[in-house]
C-alpha positions in Angstrom: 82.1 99.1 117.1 83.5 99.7 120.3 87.6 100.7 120.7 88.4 97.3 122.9 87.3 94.9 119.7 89.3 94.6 116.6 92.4 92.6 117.9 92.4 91.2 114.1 93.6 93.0 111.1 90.1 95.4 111.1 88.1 97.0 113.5 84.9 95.3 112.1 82.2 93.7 114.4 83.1 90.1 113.9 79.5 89.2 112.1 80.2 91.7 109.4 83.9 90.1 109.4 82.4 87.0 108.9 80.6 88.4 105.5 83.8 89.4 104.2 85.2 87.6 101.4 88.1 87.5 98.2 86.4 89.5 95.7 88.6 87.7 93.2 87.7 84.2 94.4 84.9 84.5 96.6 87.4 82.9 99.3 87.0 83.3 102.8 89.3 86.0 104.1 91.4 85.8 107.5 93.8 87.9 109.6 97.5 87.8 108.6 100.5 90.1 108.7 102.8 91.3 105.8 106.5 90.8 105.7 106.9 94.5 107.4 104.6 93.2 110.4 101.4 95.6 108.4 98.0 93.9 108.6 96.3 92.0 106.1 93.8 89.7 104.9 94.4 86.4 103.1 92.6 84.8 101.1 92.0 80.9 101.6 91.4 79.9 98.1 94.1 76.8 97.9 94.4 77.5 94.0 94.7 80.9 93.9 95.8 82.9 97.5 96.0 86.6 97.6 96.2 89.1 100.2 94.6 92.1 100.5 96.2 95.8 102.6 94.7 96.9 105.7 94.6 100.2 105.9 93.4 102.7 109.3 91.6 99.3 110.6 89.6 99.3 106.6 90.0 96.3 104.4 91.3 97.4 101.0 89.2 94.9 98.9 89.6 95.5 95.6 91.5 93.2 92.9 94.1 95.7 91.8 95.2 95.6 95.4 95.2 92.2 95.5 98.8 90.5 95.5 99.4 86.7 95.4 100.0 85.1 99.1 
């Protein structure tokens, strides 16, 4: 990883963002902001959205973190 990519939510290398995905839907997951402007990933699943924290650039991808969209 080098410190000019990452303008999304994580600091990943976009082919291993790519692999990321909703471990409760198996969704793909994209860039998004909270309601206080904090980074996040959402979840695409049409019957079932959630979003997922973004902490220090590291996607918090676990379902008890998981909150509906």
């Amino acid at each position: 990883m080098s410190a000019d990519q990452g303008s999304g939510a994580t600091s990943l290398e976009p082919w291993a963002r790519a692999l990321l995905r909703c471990p409760v839907t198996g969704a793909e997951l994209v860039d998004g902001t909270d309601a206080d402007g904090r980074p996040v990933l959402v979840s695409q699943d049409p019957e079932r959205p959630l979003v997922y924290p973004v902490r220090d650039g590291i996607p918090v991808l676990l379902a008890d973190e998981a909150r509906p969209a």
